[in-house]
SELOTI-406539 format. One record per residue (C-alpha): residue number from 0; residue in one letter; x, y, z. Coordinates in steps of 0.05 Angstrom, whole numbers. Example, Ala and Ser with C-alpha at 12.3 -4.5 7.8 and 13.67 -1.06 7.14 Angstrom:
<recs>
resi,resn,c1,c2,c3
0,a,246,-90,156 .
1,s,273,-21,143 .
</recs>
This chain:
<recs>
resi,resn,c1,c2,c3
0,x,1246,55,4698 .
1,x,1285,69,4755 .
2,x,1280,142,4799 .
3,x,1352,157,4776 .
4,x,1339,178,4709 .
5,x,1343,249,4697 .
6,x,1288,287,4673 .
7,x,1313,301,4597 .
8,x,1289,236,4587 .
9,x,1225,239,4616 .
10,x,1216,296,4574 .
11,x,1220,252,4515 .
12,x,1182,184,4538 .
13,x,1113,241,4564 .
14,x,1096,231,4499 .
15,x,1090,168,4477 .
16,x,1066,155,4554 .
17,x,1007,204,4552 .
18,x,977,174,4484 .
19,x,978,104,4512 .
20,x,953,126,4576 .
21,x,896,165,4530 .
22,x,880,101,4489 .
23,x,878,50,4548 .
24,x,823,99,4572 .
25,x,791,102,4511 .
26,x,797,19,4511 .
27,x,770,8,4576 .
28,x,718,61,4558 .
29,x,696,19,4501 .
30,x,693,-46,4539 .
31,x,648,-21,4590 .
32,x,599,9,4545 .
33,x,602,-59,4507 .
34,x,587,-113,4566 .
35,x,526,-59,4584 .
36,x,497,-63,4524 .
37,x,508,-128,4502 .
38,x,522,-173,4577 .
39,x,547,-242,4569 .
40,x,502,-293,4597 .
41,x,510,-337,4654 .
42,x,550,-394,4619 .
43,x,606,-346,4598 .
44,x,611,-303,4653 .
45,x,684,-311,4675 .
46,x,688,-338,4749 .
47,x,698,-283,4800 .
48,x,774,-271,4831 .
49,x,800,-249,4892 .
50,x,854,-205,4861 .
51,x,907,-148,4902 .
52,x,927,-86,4864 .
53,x,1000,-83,4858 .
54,x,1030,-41,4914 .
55,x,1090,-19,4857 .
56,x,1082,2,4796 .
57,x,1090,-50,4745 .
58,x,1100,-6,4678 .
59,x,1083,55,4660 .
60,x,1027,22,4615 .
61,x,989,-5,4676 .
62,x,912,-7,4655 .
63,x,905,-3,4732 .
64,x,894,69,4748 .
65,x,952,96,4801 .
66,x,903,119,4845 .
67,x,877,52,4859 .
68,x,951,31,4877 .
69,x,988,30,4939 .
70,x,1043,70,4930 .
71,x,1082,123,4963 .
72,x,1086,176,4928 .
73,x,1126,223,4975 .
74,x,1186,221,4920 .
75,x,1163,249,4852 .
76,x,1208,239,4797 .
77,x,1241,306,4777 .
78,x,1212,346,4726 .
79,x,1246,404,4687 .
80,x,1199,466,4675 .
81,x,1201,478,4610 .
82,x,1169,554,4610 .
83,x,1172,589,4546 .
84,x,1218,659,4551 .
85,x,1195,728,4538 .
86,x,1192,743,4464 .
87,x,1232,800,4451 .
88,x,1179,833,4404 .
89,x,1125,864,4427 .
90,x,1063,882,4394 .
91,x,1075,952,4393 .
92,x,1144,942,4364 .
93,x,1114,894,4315 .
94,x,1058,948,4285 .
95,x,1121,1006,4276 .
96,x,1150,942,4237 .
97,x,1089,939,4197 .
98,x,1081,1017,4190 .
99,x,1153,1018,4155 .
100,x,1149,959,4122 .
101,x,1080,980,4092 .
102,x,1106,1052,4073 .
103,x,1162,1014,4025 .
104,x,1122,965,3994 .
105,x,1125,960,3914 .
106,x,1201,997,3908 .
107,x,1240,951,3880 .
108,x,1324,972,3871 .
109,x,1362,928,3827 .
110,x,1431,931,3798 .
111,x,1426,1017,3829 .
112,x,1356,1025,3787 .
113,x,1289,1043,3827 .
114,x,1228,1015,3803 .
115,x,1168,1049,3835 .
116,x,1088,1021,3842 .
117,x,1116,960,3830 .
118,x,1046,909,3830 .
119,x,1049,829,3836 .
120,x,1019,829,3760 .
121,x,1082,857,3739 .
122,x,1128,795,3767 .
123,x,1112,743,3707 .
124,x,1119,676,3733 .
125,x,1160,637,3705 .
126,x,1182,572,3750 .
127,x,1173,545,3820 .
128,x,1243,549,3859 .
129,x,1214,507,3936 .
130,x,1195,532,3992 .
131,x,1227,566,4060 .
132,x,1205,559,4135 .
133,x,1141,595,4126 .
134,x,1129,609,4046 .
135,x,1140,581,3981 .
136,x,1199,610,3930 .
137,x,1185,624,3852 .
138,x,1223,646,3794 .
139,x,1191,712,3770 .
140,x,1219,767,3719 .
141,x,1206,848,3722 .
142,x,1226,881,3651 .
143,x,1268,820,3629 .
144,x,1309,823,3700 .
145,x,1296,752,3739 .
146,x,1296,743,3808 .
147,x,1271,699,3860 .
148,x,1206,712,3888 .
149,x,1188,680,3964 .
150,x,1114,684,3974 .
151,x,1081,689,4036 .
152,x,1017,690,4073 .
153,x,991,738,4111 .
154,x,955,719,4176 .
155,x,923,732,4237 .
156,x,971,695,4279 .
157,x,1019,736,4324 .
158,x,1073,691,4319 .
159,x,1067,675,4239 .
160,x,1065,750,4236 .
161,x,1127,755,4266 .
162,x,1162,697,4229 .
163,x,1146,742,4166 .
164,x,1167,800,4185 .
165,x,1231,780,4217 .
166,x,1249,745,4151 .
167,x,1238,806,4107 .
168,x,1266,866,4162 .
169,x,1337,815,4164 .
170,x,1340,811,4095 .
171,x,1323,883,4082 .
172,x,1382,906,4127 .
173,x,1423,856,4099 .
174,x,1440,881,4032 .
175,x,1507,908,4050 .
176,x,1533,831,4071 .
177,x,1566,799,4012 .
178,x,1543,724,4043 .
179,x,1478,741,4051 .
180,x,1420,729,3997 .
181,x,1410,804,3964 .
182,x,1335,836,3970 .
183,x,1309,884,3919 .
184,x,1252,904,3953 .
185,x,1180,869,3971 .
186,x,1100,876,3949 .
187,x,1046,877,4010 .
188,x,975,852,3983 .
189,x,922,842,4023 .
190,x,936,764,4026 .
191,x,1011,755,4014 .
192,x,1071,787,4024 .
193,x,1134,780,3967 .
194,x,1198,788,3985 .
195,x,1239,792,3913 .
196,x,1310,781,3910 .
197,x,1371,766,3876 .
198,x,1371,695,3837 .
199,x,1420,645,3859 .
200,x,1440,582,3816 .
201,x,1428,531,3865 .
202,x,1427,500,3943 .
203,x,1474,454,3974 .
204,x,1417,409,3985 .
205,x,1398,398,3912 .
206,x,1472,403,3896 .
207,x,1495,334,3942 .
208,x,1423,301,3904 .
209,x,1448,320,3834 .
210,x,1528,291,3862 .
211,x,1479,229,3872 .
212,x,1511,238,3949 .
213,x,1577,242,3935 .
214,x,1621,286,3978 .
215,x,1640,348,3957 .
216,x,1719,366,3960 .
217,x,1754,395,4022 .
218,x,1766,464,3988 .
219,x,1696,473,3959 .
220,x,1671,453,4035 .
221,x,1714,509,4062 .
222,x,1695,563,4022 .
223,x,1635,539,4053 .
224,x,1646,538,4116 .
225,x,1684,608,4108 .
226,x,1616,645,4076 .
227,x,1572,612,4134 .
228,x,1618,632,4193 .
229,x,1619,711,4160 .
230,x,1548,716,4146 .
231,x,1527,682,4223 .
232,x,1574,725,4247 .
233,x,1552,789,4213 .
234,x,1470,775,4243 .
235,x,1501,768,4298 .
236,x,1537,823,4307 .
237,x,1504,883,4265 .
238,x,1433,859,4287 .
239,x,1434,816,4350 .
240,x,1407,757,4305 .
241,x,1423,685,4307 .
242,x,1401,639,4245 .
243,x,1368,580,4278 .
244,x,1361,541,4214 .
245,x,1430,532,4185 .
246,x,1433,477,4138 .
247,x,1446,452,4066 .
248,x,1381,478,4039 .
249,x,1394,543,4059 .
250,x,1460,556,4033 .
251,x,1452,578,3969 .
252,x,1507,590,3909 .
253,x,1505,639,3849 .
254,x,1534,618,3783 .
255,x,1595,656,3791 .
256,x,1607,613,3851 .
257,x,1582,664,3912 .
258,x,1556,625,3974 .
259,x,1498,653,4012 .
260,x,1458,642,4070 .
261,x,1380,649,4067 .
262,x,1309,644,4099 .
263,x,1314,678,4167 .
264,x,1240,646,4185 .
265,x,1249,631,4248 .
266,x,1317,675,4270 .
267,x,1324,709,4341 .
268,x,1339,762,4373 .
269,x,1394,750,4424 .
270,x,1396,793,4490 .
271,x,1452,781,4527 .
272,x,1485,729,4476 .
273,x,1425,691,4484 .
274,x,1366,666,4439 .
275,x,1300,709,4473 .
276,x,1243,649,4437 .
277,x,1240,579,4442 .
278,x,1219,578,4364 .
279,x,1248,512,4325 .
280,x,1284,495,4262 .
281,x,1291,436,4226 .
282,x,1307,371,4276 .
283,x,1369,353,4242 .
284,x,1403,400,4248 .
285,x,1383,426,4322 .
286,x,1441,422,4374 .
287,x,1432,381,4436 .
288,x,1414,438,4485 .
289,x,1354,459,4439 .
290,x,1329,390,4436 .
291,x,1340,388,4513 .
292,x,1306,450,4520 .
293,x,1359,488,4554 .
294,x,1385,556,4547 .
295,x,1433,573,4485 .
296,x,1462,621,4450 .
297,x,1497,625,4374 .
298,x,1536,565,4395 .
299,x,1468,527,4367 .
300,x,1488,552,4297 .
301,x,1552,524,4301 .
302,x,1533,451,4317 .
303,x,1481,459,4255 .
304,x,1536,485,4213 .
305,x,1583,423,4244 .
306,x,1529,382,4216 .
307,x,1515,413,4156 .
308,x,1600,400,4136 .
309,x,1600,339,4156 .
310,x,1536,323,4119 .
311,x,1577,366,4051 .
312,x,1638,312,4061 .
313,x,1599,249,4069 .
314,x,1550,260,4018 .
315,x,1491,249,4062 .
316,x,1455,269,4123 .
317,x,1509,237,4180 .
318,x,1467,207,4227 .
319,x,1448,153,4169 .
320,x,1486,91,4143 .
321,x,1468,110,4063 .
322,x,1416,164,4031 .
323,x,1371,104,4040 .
324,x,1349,112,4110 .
325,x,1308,156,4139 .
326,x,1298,166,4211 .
327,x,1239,196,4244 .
328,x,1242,259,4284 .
329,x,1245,235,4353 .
330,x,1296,171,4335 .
331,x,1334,232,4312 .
332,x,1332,273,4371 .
333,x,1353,215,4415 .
334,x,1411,204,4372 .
335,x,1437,270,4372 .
336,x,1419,275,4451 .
337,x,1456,207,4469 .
338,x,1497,193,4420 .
339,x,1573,215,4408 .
340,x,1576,275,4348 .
341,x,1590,251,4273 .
342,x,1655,258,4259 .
343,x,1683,255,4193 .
344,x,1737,208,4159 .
345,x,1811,230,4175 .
346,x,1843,179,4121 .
347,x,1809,220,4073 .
348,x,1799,293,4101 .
349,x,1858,339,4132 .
350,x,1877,347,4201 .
351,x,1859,423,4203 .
352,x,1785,399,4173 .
353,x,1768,344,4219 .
354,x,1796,394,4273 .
355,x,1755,443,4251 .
356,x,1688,394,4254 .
357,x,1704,368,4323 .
358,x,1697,435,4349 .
359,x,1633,455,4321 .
360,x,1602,391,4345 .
361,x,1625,389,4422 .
362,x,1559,367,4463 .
363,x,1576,423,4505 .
364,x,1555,492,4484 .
365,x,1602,515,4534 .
366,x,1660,492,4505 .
367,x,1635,498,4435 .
368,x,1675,558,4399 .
369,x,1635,622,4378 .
370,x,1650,650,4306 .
371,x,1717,690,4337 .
372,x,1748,629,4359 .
373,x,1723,590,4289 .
374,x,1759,643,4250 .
375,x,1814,639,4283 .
376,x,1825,561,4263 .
377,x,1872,540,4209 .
378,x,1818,509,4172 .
379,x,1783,572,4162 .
380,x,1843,619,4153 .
381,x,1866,566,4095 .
382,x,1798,578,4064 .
383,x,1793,652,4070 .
384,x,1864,656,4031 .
385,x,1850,601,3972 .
386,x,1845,616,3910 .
387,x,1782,565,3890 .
388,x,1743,578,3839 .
389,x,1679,555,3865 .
390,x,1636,579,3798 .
391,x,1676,539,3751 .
392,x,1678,475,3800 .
393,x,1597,479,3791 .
394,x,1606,501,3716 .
395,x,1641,436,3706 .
396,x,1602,378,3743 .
397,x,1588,319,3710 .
398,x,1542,262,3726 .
399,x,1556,212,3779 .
400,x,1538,141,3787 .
401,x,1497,128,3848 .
402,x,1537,97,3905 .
403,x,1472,73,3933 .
404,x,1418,35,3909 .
405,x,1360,89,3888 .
406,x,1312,92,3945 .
407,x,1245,53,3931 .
</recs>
């Protein structure tokens, strides 16, 4: 490995490097130990030889310590310092976040009615929904009114702490954005903190697995797109927020055919258009200069809502042949670092759409567009005008036959 590689991919070969480095230690550890307590005799004692340690390094899985070789080590490879920026909340800010968010715990407002002292005993369970970045989601009724319930769990942990409460003081400010997921109100215990909120009819995810991975349609996948860009673009502007974990699962859709976004987990406050903690979301989905570990800004969003479309119109994740394969985290972060961005098909999509992709995905977050420029696009201003009745495409879905062979 030659000294003109950069130091990106250092960064990703440390690793692997320091546990083989670790367990030809722990090897050579155990073979000492070994010939002391059991020594070979005479007969099978190998032959002494007059061997040189190599005065280059051979591999970077030399069992011959480097500081028994020869080498000049007056040129270092580069490294990249990968320091961790200044969370924007403090702990003082965090405990008046706390205060409030204690003082409003058990009011519930649904459909304009307050319900007061409302107590975890009075949501009856009635079905488990899946789980978020940081808690699991249940189906749960109050007086005959269902909802969805997200359950989490409190802890001692600064920055679980302020996973929670980011998640429930975005979604509690968020009521007056028609593409965000709606929240009633929330129940403190002293274990767990409930979020309630309005019940949506399904995700994207679980929509593509019922589809059996079959695309969805262009116009369904710009309504889409449309409901995504507004709600980013509302964090963003009315709270300084970018998502950080856009992607099928949490896009959600109500039976009337409303799309959502949810589960702000791990979002982040931007100061100066710029993301203020290193916190990650799901690897798929991450754009290249978050893998890299580089600065970045809502731009980030947009490659994981590139992704996400392009993941809508093939049917399955894009960086995979078929739903069959599955590809480990760090095969995946070295194809979305070194390979070109999944496009999609132009014999069977429209020029605007595959436009409209293509932009989202640019490696460079300096030429990517921000949500001004995407709404600006044909592709979105065709979608913002169509009449598509997204409620009575789901109302109407039949079952597909599997164009893949069901995974073993």
């Amino acid at each position: 490995m030659g000294s003109n590689k950069t130091g990106n991919y250092y960064f990703f070969i440390s690793p692997l490097h320091q546990r083989l480095s670790d367990f030809e230690n722990r090897f050579r550890k155990w073979r000492i130990f070994n010939k002391r307590q059991y020594p070979r005799s005479s007969s099978t004692e190998p032959k002494p030889r007059n061997l040189k340690n190599p005065d280059k390094p051979v591999c970077f899985t030399s069992p011959i310590p480097r500081k028994n070789m020869n080498l000049d080590l007056s040129s270092r490879r580069p490294r990249i310092p990968l320091e961790l920026m200044e969370t924007s909340i403090s702990d003082n800010e965090l405990n008046d976040r706390y205060k409030v968010v204690q003082e409003m715990s058990g009011i519930l407002k649904i459909n304009g009615q307050l319900y007061q002292d409302v107590k975890v005993e009075d949501l009856i369970y009635m079905s488990d929904l899946g789980s978020g970045t940081c808690g699991t989601v249940s189906k749960r009724k109050l007086k005959a009114r269902a909802m969805a319930v997200k359950e989490m769990k409190r802890t001692d942990n600064k920055e679980e702490s302020k996973r929670i409460f980011m998640d429930l003081d975005v979604v509690r400010k968020s009521n007056d954005c028609p593409y965000i997921v709606q929240c009633f109100g929330y129940i403190i215990t002293m274990d767990h903190l409930y979020i309630c909120m309005e019940l949506m009819a399904n995700c994207l995810e679980k929509v593509l697995n019922q589809r059996n991975y079959i695309g969805l349609p262009e116009e369904i996948i710009g309504k889409v797109a449309y409901s995504v860009v507004e709600a980013l673009a509302y964090l963003k502007n009315v709270h300084s927020l970018m998502h950080r974990d856009v992607k099928p699962s949490n896009i959600l859709l109500d039976w009337h055919g409303n799309i959502k976004l949810c589960d702000f987990g791990i979002s982040g406050q931007l100061i100066d258009s710029k993301a203020t903690t290193w916190s990650t979301g799901c690897t798929a989905y991450l754009a290249p200069e978050r893998i890299n570990r580089l600065p970045y800004n809502v731009t980030a969003d947009v490659w994981s809502l590139g992704i996400t479309l392009v993941q809508l119109a093939k049917g399955f994740f894009p960086y995979t042949e078929d739903p069959t394969q599955s590809l480990t985290p760090f095969v995946l972060m070295l194809k979305i670092r070194d390979e070109d961005p999944p496009q999609i098909d132009p014999n069977n999509f429209s020029p605007e759409f595959c436009d409209f992709v293509k932009s989202c995905l640019l490696k460079s977050n300096q030429e990517r567009p921000k949500y001004d420029r995407l709404s600006k696009m044909p592709f979105l201003i065709r979608a913002s005008q169509s009449d598509v009745d997204v409620g009575h495409w789901m109302a109407n879905q039949d079952q597909y036959d599997p164009p893949f062979p069901p995974r073993e």
